[in-house]
C-alpha positions as CSV (number, residue, x, y, z in Angstrom):
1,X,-9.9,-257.3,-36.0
2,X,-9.2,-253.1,-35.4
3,X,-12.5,-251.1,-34.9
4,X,-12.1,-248.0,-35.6
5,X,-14.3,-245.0,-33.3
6,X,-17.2,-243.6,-36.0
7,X,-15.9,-240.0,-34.2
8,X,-12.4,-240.8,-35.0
9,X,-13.2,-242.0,-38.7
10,X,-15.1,-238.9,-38.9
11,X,-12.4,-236.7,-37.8
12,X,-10.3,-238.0,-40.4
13,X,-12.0,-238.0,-43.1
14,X,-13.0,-234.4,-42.1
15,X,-8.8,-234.2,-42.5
16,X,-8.7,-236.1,-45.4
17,X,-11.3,-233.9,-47.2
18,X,-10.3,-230.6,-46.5
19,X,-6.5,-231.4,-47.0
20,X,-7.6,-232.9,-50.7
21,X,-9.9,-229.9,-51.3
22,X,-7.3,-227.0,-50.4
23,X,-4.9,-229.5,-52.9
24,X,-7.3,-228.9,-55.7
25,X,-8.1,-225.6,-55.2
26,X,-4.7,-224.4,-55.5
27,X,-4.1,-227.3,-58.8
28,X,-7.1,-225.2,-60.3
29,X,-5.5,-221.9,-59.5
30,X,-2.4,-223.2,-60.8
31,X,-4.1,-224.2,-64.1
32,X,-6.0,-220.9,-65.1
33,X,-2.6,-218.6,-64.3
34,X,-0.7,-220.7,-66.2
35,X,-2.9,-220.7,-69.1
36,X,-3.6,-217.2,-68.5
37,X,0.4,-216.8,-68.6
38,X,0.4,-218.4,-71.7
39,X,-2.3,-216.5,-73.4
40,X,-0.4,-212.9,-72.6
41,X,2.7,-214.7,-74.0
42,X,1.0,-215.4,-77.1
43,X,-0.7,-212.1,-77.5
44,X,3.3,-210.4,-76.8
45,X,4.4,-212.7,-80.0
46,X,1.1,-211.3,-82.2
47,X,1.8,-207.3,-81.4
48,X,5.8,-208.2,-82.4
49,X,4.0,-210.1,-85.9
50,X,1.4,-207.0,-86.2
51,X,4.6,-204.7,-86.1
52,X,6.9,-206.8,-88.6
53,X,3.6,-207.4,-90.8
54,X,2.8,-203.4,-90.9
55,X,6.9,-202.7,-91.8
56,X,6.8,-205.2,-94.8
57,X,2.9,-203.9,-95.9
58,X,4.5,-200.2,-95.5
59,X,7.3,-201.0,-97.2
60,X,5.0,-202.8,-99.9
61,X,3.0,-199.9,-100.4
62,X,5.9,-197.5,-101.2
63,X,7.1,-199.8,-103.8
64,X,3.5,-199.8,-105.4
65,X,3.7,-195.9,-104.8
66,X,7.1,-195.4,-106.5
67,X,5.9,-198.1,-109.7
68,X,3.3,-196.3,-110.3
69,X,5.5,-192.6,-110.3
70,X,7.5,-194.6,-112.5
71,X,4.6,-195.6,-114.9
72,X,3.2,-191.9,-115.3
73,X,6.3,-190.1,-115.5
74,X,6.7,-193.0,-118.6
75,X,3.4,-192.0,-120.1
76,X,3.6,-188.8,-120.0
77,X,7.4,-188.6,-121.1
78,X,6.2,-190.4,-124.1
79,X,3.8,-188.0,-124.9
80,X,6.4,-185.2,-124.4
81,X,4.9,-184.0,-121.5
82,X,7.1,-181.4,-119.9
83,X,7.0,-183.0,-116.3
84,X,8.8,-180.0,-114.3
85,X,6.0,-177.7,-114.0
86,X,1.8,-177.4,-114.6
87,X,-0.4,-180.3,-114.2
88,X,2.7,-183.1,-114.7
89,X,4.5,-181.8,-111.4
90,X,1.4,-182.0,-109.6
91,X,-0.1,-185.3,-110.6
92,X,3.3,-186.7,-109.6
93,X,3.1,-184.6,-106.3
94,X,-0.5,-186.1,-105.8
95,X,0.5,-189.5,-106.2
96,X,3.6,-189.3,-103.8
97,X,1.6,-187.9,-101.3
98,X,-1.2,-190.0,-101.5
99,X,1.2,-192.8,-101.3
100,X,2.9,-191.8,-98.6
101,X,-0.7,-191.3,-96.7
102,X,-1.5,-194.8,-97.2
103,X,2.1,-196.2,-96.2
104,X,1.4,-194.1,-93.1
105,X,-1.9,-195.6,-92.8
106,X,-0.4,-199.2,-92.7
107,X,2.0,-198.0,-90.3
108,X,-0.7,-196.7,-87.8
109,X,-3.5,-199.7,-88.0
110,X,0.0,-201.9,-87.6
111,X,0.7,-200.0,-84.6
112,X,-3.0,-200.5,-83.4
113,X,-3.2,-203.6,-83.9
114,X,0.0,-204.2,-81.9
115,X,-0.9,-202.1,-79.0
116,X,-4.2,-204.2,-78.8
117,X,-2.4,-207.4,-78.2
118,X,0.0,-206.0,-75.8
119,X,-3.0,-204.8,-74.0
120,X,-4.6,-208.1,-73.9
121,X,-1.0,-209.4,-73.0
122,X,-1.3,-207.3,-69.4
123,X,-4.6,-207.8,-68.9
124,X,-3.7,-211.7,-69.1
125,X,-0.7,-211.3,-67.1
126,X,-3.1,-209.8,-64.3
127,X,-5.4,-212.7,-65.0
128,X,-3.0,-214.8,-63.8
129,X,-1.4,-213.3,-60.6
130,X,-5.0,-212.7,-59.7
131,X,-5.4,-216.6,-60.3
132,X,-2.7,-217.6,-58.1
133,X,-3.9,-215.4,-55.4
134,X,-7.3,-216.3,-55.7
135,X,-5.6,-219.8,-55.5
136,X,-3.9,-219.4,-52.2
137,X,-6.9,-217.9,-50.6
138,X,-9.5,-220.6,-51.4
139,X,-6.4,-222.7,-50.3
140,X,-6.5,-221.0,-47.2
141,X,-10.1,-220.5,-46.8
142,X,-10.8,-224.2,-47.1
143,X,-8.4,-224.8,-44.5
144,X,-10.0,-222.9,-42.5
145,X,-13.4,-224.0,-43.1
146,X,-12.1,-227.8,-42.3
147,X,-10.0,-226.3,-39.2
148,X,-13.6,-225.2,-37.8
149,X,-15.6,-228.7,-38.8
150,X,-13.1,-230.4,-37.1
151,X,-13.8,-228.1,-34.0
152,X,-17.0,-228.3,-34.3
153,X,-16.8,-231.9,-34.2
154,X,-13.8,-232.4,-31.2
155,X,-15.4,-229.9,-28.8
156,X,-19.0,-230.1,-28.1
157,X,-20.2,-227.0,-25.8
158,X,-21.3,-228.8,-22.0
159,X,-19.4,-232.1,-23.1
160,X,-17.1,-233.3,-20.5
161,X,-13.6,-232.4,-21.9
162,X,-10.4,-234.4,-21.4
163,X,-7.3,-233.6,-20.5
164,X,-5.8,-236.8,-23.0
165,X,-4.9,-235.3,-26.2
166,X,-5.6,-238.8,-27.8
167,X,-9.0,-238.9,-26.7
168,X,-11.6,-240.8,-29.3
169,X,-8.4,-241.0,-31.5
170,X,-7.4,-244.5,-30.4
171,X,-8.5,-247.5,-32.1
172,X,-10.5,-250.1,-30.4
173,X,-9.7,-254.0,-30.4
């Protein structure tokens, strides 16, 4: 039966542990940039809808504008309203300005909208290069950490030290 040194078990699990740990942390870093990459590629495909949505609703809204010309230059042609001049001209100046003013409207809160998502898109495309580097160094840092337990536990200050680079490594039988 192999005995194993309760130093040398020690050590290795020490390797085992920190090896495992700097594995996870950079699985976890992994994780949040990638959903983090995903989330700024989803908010790019909302600005492009918020865009198409505002072009449509813009173009909607001059339709409705240019109906309802239609409809009062109707009326008042019926009532033979001379629509060149006076009040006729300017009620059908009103209402193509006014129209205009919300089509412009649309246009802007579209454009808003849009620049709000592309916004968040950045901000989650920073998310996740800060996740990856935030990755590596915990990575790095809990190498580190493991590098010095392990020190800590080879070398013990006023210990006799020996010259065997095998030392308390080998397994007893």
């Amino acid at each position: 039966m192999m005995c194993v040194d309760p130093g040398s078990l020690s050590l290795i699990t020490t390797l085992l542990g920190t090896g495992l740990s700097a594995v996870g942390t950079m699985a976890s870093a992994s994780a949040q940039s990638q959903a983090a990459a995903y989330k700024a590629e989803n908010d790019r495909m909302l600005a492009e809808d918020a865009l198409k949505r505002g072009h449509e609703e813009e173009d909607a809204q001059r339709r409705k504008t240019a109906a309802l010309m239609g409809r009062q230059r109707a009326v008042m042609a019926a009532g033979n309203v001379d629509l060149g001049s006076g009040s006729p001209l300017a009620i059908l100046g009103d209402t193509a300005a006014l129209g205009e003013l919300d089509a412009q409207t649309i246009k802007g809160n579209a454009k808003r909208e849009a620049t709000f998502y592309e916004n968040s898109a950045k901000a989650s495309d920073m998310e996740a290069k800060s996740a990856k580097t935030a990755g590596m160094i915990g990575a790095f840092s809990t190498i580190l950490g493991g590098v010095g337990t392990l020190a800590d536990k080879w070398y013990k200050p006023g210990a006799k030290v020996s010259n065997d680079p095998w030392a308390g490594m080998r397994v007893a039988t």
